[in-house]
C-alpha positions in Angstrom: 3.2 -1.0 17.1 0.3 -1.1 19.5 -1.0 -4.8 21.1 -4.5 -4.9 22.4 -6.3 -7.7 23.7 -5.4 -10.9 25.6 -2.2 -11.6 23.7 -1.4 -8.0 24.9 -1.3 -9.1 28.2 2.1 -11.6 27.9 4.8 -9.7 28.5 7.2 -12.1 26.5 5.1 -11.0 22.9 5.8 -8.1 23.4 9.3 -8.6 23.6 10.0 -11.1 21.1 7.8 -8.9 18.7 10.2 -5.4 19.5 13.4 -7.8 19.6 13.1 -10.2 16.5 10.4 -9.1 14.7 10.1 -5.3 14.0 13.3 -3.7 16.1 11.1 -0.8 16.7 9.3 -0.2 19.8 6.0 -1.9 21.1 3.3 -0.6 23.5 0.2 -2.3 24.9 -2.7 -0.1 24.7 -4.4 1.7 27.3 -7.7 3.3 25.7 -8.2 5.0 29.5 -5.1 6.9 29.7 -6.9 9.9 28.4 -9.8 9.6 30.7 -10.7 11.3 33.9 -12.1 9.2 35.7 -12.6 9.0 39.8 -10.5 7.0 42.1 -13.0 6.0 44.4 -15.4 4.8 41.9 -13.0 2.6 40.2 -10.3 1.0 41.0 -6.8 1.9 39.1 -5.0 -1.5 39.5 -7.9 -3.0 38.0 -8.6 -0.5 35.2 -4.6 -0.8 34.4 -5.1 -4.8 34.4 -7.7 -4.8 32.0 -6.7 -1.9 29.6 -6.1 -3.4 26.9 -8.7 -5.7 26.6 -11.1 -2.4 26.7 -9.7 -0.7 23.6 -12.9 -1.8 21.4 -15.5 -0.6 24.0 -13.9 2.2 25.1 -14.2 3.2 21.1 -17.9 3.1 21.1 -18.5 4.2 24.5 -16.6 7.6 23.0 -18.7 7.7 19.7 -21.6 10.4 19.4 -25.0 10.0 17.7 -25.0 9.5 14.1 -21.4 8.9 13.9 -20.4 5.9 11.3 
């Protein structure tokens, strides 16, 4: 299972969703992990912090002209 946005963010969901709920594992998305992006342009605390509130724009930001 995969959390994204602000709910993603509290570590104790996520735990009572993996321990109670589903007994399989749970990840928080990051949509950047498969970016290459530059360390002095942006900082990689921040970009970690706000992760998975990002998983929607990074979507579209990815998508190409007439996609649908």
């Amino acid at each position: 299972i995969y959390l994204s946005g602000g709910c993603s963010k509290s570590i104790e969901l996520k735990r009572l969703i993996e321990d109670r709920v589903v007994d399989i594992p749970v990840e928080v998305v990051n949509p950047f992990a498969g970016i290459n992006y530059s360390e002095k342009a942006f900082d990689s605390e921040y970009l970690e912090y706000v992760a998975p509130l990002m998983a929607v724009v990074v979507g579209l930001a990815l998508r190409r002209t007439g996609d649908k």
